[in-house]
C-alpha positions as CSV (number, residue, x, y, z in Angstrom):
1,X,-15.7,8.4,9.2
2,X,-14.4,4.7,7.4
3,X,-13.0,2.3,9.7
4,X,-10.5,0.0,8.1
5,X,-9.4,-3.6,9.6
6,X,-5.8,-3.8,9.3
7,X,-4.7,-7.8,9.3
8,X,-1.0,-7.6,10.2
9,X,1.2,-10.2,10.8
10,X,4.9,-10.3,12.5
11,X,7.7,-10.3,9.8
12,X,10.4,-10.3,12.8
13,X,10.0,-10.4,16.2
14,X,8.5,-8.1,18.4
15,X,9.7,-6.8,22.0
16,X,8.1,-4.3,24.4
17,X,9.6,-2.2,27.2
18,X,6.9,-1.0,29.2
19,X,8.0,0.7,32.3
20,X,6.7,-1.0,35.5
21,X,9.4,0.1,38.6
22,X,6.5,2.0,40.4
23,X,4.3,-0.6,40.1
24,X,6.9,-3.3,41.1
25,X,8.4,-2.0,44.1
26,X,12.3,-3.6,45.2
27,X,12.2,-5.9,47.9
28,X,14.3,-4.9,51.2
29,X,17.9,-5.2,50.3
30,X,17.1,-6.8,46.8
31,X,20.0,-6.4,44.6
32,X,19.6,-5.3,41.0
33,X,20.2,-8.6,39.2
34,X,17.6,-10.5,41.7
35,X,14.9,-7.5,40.9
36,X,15.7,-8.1,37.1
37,X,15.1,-11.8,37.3
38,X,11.5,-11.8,39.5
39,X,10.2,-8.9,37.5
40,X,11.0,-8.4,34.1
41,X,8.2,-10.0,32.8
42,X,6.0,-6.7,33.3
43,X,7.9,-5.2,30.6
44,X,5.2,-6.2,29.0
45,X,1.8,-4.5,28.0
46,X,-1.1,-7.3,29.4
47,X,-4.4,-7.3,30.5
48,X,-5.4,-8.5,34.4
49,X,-5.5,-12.2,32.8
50,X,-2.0,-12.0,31.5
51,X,-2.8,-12.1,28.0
52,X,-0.4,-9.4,26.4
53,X,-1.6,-7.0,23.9
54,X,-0.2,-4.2,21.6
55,X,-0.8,-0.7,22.5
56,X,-3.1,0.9,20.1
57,X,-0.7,4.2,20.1
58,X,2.1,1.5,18.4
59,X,0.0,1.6,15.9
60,X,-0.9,5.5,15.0
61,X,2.2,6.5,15.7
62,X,3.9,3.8,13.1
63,X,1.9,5.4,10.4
64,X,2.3,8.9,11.4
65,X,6.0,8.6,11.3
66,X,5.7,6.9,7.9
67,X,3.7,9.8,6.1
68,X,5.9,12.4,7.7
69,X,9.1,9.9,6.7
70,X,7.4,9.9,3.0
71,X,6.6,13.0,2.4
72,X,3.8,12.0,-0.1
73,X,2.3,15.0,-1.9
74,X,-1.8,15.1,-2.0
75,X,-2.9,15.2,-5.5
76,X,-3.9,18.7,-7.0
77,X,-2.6,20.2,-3.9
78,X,0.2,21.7,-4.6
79,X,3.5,20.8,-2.2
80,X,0.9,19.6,0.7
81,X,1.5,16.4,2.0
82,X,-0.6,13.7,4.0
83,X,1.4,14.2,6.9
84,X,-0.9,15.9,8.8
85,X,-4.1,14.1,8.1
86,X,-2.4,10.4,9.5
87,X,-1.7,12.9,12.6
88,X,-4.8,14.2,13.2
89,X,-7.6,12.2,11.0
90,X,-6.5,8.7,12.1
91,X,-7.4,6.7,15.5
92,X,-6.5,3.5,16.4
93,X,-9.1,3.0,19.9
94,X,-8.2,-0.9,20.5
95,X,-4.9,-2.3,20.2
96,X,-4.9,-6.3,19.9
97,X,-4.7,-9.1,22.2
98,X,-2.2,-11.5,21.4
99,X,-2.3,-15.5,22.0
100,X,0.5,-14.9,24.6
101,X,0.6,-14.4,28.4
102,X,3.3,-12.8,30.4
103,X,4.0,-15.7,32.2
104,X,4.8,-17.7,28.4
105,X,6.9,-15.1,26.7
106,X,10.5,-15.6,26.4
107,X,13.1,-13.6,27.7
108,X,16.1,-12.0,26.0
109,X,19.5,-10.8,28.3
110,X,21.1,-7.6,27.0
111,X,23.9,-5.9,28.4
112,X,21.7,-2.4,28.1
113,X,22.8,0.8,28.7
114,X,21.6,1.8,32.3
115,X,20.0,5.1,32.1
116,X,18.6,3.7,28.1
117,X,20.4,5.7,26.6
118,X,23.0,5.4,23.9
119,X,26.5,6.1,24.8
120,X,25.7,6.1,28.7
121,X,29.0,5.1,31.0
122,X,27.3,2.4,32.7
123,X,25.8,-0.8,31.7
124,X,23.6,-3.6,33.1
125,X,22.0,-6.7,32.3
126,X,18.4,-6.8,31.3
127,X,15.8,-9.2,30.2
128,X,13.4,-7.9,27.3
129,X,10.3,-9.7,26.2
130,X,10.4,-11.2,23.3
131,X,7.2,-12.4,21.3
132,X,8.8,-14.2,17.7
133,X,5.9,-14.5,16.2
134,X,2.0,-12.5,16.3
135,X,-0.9,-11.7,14.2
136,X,-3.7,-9.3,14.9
137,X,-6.7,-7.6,13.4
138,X,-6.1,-3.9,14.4
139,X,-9.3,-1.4,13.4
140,X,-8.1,2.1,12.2
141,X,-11.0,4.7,12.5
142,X,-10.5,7.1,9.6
143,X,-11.4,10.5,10.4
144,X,-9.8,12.3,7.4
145,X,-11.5,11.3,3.3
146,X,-8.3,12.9,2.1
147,X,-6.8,9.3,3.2
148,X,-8.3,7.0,0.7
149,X,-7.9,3.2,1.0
150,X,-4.6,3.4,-1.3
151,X,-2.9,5.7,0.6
152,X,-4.3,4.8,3.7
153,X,-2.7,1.1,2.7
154,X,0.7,2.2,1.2
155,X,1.2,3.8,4.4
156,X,0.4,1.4,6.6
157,X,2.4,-1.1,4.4
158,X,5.5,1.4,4.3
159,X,5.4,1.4,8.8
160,X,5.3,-1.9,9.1
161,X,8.6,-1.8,6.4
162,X,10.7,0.5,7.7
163,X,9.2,1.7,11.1
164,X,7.6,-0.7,13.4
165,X,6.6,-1.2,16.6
166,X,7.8,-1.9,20.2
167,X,11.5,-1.9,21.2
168,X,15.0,-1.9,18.8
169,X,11.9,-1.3,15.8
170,X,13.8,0.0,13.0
171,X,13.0,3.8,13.1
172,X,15.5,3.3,16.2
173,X,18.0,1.5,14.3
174,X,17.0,-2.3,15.4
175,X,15.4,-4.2,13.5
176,X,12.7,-6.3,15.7
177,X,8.6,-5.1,15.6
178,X,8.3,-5.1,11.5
179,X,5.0,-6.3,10.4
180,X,3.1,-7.1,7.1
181,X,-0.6,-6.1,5.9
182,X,-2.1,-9.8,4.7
183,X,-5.3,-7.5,4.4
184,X,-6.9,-4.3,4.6
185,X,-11.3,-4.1,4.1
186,X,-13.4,-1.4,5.2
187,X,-16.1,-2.4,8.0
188,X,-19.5,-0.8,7.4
């Protein structure tokens, strides 16, 4: 097993959408815009001392879509491709802690579909996070030595591109959640 350290930093901003209504219950005759306002802030993924983080499953599955989106062959393999081995050979365990606590990120009103769906009858407004800028270290343990650091770091490159994280990412049509490597070493 290889763990590599990812540095990734934001290339557009970056919005979560964490479901929290169980946790958050509606006050006694709270209307829907008044619930939006006190709450939306838990949208967001943070630890018990409101710093936020990024799920480490943003991550994994980022570069699993972009090997099955690629479709790269495996050298001397015939028509195999990698797809598999980002699925099952790669685990992120950790997802970073950003600078930013829940009660500093900025909010963005959307008039949102209200089941979140596209092409639903009824709409609402909605506050997303948003975080314009991050950067992070992010540790990929490397399960699979068919993934060598080249193709491990094309990959991981190629999510951050045309994937991304978080909400309205680009593999969802949106464009917010794109990232770029600065670096990639292996820790020993």
């Amino acid at each position: 097993m290889r763990i590599f350290i990812a540095s990734l930093q934001s290339v557009s901003r970056y919005s979560q959408s964490r479901s929290y209504e169980r946790e958050v219950p509606r006050e006694d005759k709270e209307l829907h815009d008044d619930y939006e306002k006190r709450t939306w802030r838990f949208r967001t993924h943070a630890l018990a001392d409101g710093r936020i983080f990024i799920p480490p499953t943003s991550f994994k599955e980022a570069i699993a879509a972009a090997a099955q989106y690629l479709g790269m062959q495996i050298p001397g393999k015939g028509r195999r491709t990698y797809t598999k081995h980002f699925l099952s050979g790669v685990i992120v365990a950790e997802g970073p802690t950003l600078s930013i606590t829940r009660d500093q990120v900025e909010g963005e009103w959307l008039y949102l579909n209200a089941d979140g769906r596209k092409g639903g009858k009824t709409r609402v407004w909605r506050c997303m996070p948003m975080i314009p800028e991050w950067k992070a270290d992010v540790g990929f343990h490397v399960l699979d030595d068919t993934l060598t650091e080249e193709v491990f770091r094309y990959h991981l490159e190629q999510a951050g591109a045309f994937i991304g994280i978080g909400r309205f990412r680009p593999q969802n049509g949106g464009f917010y959640g794109r990232f770029a490597v600065t670096d990639l070493v292996t820790a020993t």
